[in-house]
N, C-alpha and C positions, 0 to 999 in steps of 0.2 A: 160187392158180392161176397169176397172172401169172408169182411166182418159180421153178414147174416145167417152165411151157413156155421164158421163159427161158434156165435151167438147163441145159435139152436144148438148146436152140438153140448156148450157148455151149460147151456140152463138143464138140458136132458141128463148130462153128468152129473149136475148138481142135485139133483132128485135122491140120489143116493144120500146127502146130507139133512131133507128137508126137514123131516122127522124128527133128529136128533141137534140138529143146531139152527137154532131160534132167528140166527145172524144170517142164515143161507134160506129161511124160505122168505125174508122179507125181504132178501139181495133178487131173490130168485122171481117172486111176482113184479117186483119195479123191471127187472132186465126184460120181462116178459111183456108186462106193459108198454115200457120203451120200444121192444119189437113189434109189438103188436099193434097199438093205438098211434103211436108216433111215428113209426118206421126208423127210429132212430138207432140205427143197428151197431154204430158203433159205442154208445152211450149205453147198449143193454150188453154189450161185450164188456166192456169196462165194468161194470159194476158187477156185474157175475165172475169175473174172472177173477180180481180183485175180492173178493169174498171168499170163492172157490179157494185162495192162497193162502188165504188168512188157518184155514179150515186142514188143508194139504197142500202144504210149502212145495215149490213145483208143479202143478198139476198142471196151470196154466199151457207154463213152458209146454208140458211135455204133451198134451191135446195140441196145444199147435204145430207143432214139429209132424205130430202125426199125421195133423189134418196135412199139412205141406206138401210130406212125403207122399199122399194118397195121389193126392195132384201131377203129379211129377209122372210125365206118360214114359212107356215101357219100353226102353231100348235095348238094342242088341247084346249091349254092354250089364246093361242091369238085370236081363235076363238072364246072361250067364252069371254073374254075380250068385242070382238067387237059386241057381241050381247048384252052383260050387257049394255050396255053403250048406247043401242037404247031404 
């Protein structure tokens, strides 16, 4: 589940690239394909992420951490965190 939504998150990232780097919309229709036609969601992560890097070093990383952190449900503790810190 994590590697589809993922997946879509970073081929939708990658649209920012498609235009300007030749390397990321051909990454970007195969990951697409691979989700789409095959369901193979971690094989359409991999190649998009992996391209995504090549393009901006980190980006990977840092979409996933994010995607992580969205996940992570909302405790007592994190709540006050996010008001401290306003």
């Amino acid at each position: 589940m994590d590697s589809a939504q993922l997946a879509e998150q970073l081929i939708q990232y990658a649209n920012r690239y498609r235009l300007t780097h030749d390397e990321v919309a051909k990454a970007s229709g195969e990951a697409q394909r691979l989700f789409d036609e095959e369901y193979d969601y971690a094989k359409s992560l991999e190649t998009i992420a992996t391209v995504l890097d090549q393009v901006e070093p980190g980006s990977y990383k840092r979409l996933e951490d994010r995607y992580y952190q969205s996940k992570q449900p909302v405790t007592e503790s994190t709540r006050e965190e996010d008001v401290s810190s306003n």
